[in-house]
C-alpha positions as CSV (number, residue, x, y, z in Angstrom):
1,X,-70.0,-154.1,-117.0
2,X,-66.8,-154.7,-115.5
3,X,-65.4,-151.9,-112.5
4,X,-61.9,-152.0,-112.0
5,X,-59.5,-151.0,-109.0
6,X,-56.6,-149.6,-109.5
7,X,-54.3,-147.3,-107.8
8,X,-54.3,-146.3,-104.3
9,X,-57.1,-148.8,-103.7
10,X,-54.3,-151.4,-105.4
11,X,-51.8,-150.5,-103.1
12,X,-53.7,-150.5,-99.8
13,X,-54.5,-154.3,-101.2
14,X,-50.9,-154.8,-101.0
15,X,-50.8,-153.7,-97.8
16,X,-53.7,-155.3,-96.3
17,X,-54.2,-158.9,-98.5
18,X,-52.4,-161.4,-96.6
19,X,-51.9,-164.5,-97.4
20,X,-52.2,-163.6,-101.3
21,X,-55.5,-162.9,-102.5
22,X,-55.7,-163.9,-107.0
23,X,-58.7,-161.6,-108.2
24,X,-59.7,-161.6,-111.9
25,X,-58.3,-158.2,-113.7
26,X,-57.0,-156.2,-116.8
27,X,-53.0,-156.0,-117.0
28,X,-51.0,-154.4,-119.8
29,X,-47.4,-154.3,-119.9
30,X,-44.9,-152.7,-122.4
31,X,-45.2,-154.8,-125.6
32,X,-48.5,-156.2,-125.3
33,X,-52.1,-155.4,-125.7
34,X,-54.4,-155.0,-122.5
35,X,-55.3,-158.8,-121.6
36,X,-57.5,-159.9,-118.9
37,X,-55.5,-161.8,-115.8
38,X,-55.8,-162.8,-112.9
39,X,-54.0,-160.9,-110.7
40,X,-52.1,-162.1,-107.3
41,X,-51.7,-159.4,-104.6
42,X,-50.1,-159.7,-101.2
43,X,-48.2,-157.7,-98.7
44,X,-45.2,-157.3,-100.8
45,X,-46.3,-157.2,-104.2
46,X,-48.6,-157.7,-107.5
47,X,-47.9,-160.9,-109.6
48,X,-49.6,-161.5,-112.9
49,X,-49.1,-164.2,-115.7
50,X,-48.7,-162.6,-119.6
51,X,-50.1,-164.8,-122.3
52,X,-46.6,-165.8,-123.3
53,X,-46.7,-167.7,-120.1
54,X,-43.9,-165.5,-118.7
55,X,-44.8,-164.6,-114.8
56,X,-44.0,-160.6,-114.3
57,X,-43.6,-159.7,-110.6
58,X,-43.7,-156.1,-108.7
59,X,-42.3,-156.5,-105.4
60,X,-43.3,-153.2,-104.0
61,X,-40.9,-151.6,-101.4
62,X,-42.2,-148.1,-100.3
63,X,-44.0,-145.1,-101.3
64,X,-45.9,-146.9,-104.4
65,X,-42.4,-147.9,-105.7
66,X,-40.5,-151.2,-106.2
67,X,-38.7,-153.6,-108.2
68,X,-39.4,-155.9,-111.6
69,X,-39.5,-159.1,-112.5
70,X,-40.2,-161.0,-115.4
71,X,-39.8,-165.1,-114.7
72,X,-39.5,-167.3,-117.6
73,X,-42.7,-169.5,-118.9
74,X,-40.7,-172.4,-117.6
75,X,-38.0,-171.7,-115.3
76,X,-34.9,-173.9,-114.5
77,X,-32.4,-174.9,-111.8
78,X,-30.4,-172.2,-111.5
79,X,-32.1,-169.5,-113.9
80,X,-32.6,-166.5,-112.2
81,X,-35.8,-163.8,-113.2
82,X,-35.0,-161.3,-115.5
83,X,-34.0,-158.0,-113.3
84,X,-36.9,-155.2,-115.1
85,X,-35.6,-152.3,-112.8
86,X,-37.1,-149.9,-110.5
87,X,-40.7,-148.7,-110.9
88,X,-42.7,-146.1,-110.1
89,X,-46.1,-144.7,-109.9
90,X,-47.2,-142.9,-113.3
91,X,-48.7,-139.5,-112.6
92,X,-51.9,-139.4,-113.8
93,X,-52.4,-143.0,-114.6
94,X,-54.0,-144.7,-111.4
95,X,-52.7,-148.4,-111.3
96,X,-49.4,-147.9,-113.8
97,X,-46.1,-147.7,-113.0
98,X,-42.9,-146.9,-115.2
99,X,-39.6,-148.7,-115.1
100,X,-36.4,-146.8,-115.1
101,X,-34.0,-149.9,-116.6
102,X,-35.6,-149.5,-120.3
103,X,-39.5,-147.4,-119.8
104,X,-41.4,-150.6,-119.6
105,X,-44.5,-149.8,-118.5
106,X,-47.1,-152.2,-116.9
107,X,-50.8,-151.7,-115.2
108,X,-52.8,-153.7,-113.1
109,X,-56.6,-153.1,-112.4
110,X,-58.8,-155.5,-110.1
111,X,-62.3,-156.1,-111.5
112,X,-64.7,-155.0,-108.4
């Protein structure tokens, strides 16, 4: 049986984990089914590969919020990530948060 952390037990990791700490997990974004991951968390952020190869990034800021990124499966010279928005915290959903740009919505849960 796999426990997963999620929520505020997330976010102190992103607080405390440095240098960044990958830990098998469940993610889900907007799109996609839940897939297992592994996920990368440091002091400023969560970073998780999706099985199209695409890299999506959360660099949090403050207060359980931050910014989205998706980088491409193979990223060139000059390509920039794709800018997903702000996100925040989902009330009621511990480890989810909700973009403003277009409602993506991702989660990320450690397996304990």
């Amino acid at each position: 049986m796999k426990n997963l952390v999620t929520g505020a037990v997330l976010l102190v990791s992103l607080a405390l984990a440095v240098p960044a700490l990958a830990a098998p997990g469940q993610c889900s974004i907007t799109g996609l089914d839940p897939f297992d991951c592994d996920v990368t968390v440091d002091g400023g952020g969560i970073t998780f590969a999706l099985p199209s190869g695409e890299t999506f990034v959360f660099a949090h800021e403050a207060d359980g919020e931050g910014l989205g990124y998706l980088i491409a499966a193979e990223p060139q010279p000059g390509r920039y990530p794709e800018e997903l928005g702000r996100f925040v915290p989902v009330e009621g959903e511990p480890g989810c948060w909700l973009g403003d740009k277009d409602g993506t919505k991702f989660c990320a849960a450690l397996e304990q």
